[in-house]
C-alpha distance (Angstrom), angle and dihedral (degrees) to the residues before:
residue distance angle dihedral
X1 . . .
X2 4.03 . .
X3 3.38 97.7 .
X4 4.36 85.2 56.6
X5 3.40 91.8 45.6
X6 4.13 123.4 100.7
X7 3.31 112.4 -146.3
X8 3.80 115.8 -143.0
X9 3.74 92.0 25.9
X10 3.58 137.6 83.5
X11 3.81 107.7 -93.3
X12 4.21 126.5 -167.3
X13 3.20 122.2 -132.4
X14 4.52 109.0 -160.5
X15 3.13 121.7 -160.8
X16 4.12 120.2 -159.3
X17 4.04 126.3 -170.6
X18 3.41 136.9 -167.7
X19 3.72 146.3 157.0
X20 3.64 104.1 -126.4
X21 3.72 129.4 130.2
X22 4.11 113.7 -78.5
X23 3.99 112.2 170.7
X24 4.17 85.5 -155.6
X25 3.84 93.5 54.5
X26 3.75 120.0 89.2
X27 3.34 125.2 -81.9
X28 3.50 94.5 43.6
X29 3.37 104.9 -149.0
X30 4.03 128.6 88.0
X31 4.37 113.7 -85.5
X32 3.64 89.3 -119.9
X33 4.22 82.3 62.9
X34 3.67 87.3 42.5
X35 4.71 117.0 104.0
X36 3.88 79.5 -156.3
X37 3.83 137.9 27.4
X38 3.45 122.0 -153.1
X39 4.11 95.0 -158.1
X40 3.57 96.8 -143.7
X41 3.66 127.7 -81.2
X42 4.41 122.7 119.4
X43 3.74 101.3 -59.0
X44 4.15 89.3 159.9
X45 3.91 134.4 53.9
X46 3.95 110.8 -79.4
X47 3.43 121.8 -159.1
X48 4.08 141.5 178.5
X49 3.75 102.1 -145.5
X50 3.96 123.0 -160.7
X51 3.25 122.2 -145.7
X52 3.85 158.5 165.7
X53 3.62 123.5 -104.6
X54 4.07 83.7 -110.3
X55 3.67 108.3 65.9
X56 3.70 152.5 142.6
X57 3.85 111.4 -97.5
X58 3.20 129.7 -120.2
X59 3.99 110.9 -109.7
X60 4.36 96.8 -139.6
X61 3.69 91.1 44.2
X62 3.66 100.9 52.8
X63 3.67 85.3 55.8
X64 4.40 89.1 -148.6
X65 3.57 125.0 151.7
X66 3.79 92.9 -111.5
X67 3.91 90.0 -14.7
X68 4.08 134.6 133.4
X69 3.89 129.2 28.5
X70 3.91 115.7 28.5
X71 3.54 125.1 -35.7
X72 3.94 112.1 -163.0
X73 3.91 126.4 -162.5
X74 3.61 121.8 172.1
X75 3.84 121.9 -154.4
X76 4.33 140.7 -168.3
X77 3.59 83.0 12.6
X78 3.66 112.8 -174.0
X79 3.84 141.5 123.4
X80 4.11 93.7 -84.2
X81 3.84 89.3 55.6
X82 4.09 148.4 -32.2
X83 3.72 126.9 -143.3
X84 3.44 120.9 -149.4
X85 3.77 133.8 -159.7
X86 4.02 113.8 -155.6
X87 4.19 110.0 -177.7
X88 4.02 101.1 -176.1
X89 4.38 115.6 -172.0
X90 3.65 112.4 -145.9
X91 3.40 125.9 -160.1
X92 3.86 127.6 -147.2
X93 4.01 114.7 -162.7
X94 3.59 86.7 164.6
X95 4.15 122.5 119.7
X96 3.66 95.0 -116.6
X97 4.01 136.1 22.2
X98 3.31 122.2 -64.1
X99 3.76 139.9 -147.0
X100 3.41 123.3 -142.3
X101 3.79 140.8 141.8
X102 3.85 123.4 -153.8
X103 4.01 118.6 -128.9
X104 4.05 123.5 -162.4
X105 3.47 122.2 -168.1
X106 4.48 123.8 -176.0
X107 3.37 121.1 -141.1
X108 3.88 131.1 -158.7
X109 3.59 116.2 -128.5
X110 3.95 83.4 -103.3
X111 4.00 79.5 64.0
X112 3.92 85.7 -113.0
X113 4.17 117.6 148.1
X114 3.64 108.8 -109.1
X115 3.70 101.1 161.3
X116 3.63 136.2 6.7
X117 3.85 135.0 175.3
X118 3.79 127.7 179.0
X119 4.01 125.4 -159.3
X120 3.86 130.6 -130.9
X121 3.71 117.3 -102.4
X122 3.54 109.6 -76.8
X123 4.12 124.4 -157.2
X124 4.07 111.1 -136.5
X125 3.56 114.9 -170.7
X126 3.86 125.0 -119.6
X127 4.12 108.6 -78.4
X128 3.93 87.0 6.2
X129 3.98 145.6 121.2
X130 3.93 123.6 -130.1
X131 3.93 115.4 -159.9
X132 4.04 107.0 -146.4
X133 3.63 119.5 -161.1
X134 4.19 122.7 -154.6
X135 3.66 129.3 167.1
X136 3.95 116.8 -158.2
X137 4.01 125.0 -174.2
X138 3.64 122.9 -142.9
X139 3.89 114.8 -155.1
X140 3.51 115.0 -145.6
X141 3.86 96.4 -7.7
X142 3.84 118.3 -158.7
X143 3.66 106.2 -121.4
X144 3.75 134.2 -136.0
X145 3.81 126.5 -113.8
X146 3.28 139.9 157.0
X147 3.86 87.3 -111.1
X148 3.65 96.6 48.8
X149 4.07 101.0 18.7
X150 4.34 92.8 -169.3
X151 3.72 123.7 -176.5
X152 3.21 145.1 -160.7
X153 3.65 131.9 -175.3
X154 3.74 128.7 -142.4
X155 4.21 119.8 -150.2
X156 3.49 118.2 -153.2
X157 3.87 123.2 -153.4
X158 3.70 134.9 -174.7
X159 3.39 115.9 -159.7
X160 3.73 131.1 -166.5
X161 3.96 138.0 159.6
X162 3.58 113.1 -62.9
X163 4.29 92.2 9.1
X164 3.28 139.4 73.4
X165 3.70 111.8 178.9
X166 3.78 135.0 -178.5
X167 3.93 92.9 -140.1
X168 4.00 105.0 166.6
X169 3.60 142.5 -10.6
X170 3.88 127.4 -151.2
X171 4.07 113.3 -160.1
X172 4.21 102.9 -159.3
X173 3.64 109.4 -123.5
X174 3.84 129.8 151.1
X175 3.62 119.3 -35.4
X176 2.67 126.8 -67.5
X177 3.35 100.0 47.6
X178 3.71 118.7 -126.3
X179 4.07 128.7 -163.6
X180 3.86 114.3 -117.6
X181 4.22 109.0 -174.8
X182 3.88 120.3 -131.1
X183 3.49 127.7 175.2
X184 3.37 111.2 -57.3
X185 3.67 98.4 -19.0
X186 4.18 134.7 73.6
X187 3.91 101.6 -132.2
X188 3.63 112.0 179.4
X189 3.41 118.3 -169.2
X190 4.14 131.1 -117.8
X191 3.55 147.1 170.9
X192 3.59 152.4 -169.5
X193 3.76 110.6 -112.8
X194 3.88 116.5 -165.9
């Protein structure tokens, strides 16, 4: 939308709805398939995000097998430890190249650091995406049940010369991981199965 946008100006942002069949929308399947039909109108969390021109993508508009945002896999999960893998695409829709390094930090469900791991400075190319990998242990990680269903929520920075930007948060909850909005923020939830 920036390049639509005049700046200095009042600008209007429309917003048209309608029930007709859309292969990326949720369910998935055609209305006629469908027990119940939601006949259009907002039914999920909307939101007008602002952001830099280096930023985490979003993972249904990059349109990549699993491509854009944060993609979490957890590993050798077990109540002495958990590994998890966190692979986090960047976009840069700047002129130039930029520099930036990608920093994830796990929470306890008391919102308590328990783990954090911070990249190397990555060059993305002008009008590019960068994937950045991480790994992060967990030493004896709380883990989920039905009986006691604990989470724990991972925040994902990007950080690059002159910005430091809370981007996106993922909160673990069972697999697979599912995207729950907040204000501001796309948390989806995860956690550690044993």
């Amino acid at each position: 939308m920036s390049r639509q946008l005049k700046y200095g100006q009042e600008n209007c942002l429309l917003v048209k709805l309608n029930n007709q069949d859309n292969p990326a929308v949720p369910p998935g399947k055609p209305l006629k398939d469908l027990d119940f039909n939601f006949y259009s109108g907002l039914y999920r969390w909307v939101e007008l995000r602002v952001q830099d021109k280096v930023y985490i993508t979003d993972p249904v508009q990059t349109g990549r097998v699993a491509g854009g945002g944060i993609l979490v896999h957890y590993e050798n999960v077990n109540s002495k430890s958990a590994m998890l893998r966190v692979q986090t695409e960047v976009q840069n829709d700047a002129a130039q190249t930029q520099k930036a390094q990608v920093r994830a930090i796990l929470l306890d469900a008391k919102g308590a650091e328990v783990g954090r791991v911070e990249s190397e400075a990555a060059g993305i190319a002008a009008g590019a995406f960068g994937r950045i990998e991480q790994q992060l242990t967990v030493t004896r990680p709380q883990l989920w049940s039905p009986e006691q269903p604990y989470l724990y929520e991972l925040v994902v920075e990007v950080l690059h010369p002159f910005r430091h930007r809370r981007l996106l948060s993922e909160r673990p909850e069972a697999a697979p991981a599912r995207h729950q909005p907040s204000p501001g923020i796309s948390i989806p939830r995860l956690c550690l199965i044993g």
